[in-house]
C-alpha positions in Angstrom: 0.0 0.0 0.0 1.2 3.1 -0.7 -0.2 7.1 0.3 0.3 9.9 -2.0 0.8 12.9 0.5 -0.3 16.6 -0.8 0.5 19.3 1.5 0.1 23.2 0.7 2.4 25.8 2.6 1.1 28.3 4.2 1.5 31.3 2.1 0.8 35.3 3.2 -2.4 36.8 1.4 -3.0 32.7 -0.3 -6.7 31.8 -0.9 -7.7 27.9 0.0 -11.2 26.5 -0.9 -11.3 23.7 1.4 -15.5 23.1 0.1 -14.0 22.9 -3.5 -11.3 20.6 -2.8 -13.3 18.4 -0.8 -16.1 17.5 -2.7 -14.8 18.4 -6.5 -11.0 18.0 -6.5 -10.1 15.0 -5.1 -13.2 13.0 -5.7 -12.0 13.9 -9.3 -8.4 12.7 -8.6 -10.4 9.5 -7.4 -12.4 8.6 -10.1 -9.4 9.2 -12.4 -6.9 7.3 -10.2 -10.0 4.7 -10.4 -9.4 1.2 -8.5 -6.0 2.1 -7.8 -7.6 4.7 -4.7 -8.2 3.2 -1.3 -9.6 6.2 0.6 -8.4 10.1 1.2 -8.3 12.3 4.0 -8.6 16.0 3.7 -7.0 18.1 6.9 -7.0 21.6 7.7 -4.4 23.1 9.1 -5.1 24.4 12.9 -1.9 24.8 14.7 1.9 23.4 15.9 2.2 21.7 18.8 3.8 24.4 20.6 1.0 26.7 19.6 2.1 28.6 16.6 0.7 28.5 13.6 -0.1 25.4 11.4 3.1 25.1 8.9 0.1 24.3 6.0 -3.1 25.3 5.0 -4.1 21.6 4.0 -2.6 18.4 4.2 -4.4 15.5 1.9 -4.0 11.8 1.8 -5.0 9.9 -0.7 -4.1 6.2 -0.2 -3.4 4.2 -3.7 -2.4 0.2 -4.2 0.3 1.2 -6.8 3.0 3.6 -7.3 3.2 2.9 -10.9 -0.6 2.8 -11.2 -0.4 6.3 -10.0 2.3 7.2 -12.0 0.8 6.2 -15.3 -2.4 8.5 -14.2 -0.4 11.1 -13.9 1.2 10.9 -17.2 -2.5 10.1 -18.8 -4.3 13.0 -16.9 -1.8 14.9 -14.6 -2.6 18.1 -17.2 -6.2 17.9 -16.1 -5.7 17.6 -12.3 -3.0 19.9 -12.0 -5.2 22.4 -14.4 -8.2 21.9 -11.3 -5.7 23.7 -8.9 -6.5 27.1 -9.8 -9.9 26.9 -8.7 -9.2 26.1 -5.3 -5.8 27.6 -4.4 -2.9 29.6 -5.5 -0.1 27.6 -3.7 1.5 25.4 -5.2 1.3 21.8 -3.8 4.1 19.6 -3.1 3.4 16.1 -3.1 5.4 12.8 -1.7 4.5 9.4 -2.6 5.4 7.2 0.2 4.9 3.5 1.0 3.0 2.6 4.2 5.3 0.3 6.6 2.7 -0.1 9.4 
């Protein structure tokens, strides 16, 4: 099993539309990622643990059975998804794929 990771820095004077990602964005991402997606997890961003500010706006999870699946989706429809960003956000997203150990 494997979890792509999305997280979005928290920028000065950024815009985040959490209603837009969660319920057009990534169930988009989702259908296009198809049987390869397990489940995903959208999180705000509240605060550190010592109280200061969150370090990101949003943190996503989307869990996926296959790197290479995910890869190929990417190079099928990664214009189309990374094309959706602009109507939720103006930060640009880094993402991490990593394999899930326990």
């Amino acid at each position: 099993m494997f979890c792509i990771s999305v997280a979005y820095p928290v920028k000065d004077g950024a815009r985040f539309d959490f209603d837009y990602y969660a319920t057009r964005h990534i169930p988009m991402v989702a259908r296009l990622l198809g049987a390869n997606a397990v489940r995903s997890e959208v999180r705000k961003g509240v605060t550190s643990a010592n109280g200061s500010p969150a370090a990101f706006v949003c943190l996503a999870n989307i869990w996926i059975r296959s790197a290479e699946e995910f890869q190929a989706t990417l190079d099928k429809h990664g214009a189309e998804i990374m094309g959706d960003i602009p109507n939720y956000t103006d930060i640009q997203p880094i993402l991490q794929v990593d394999e899930v150990v326990a």
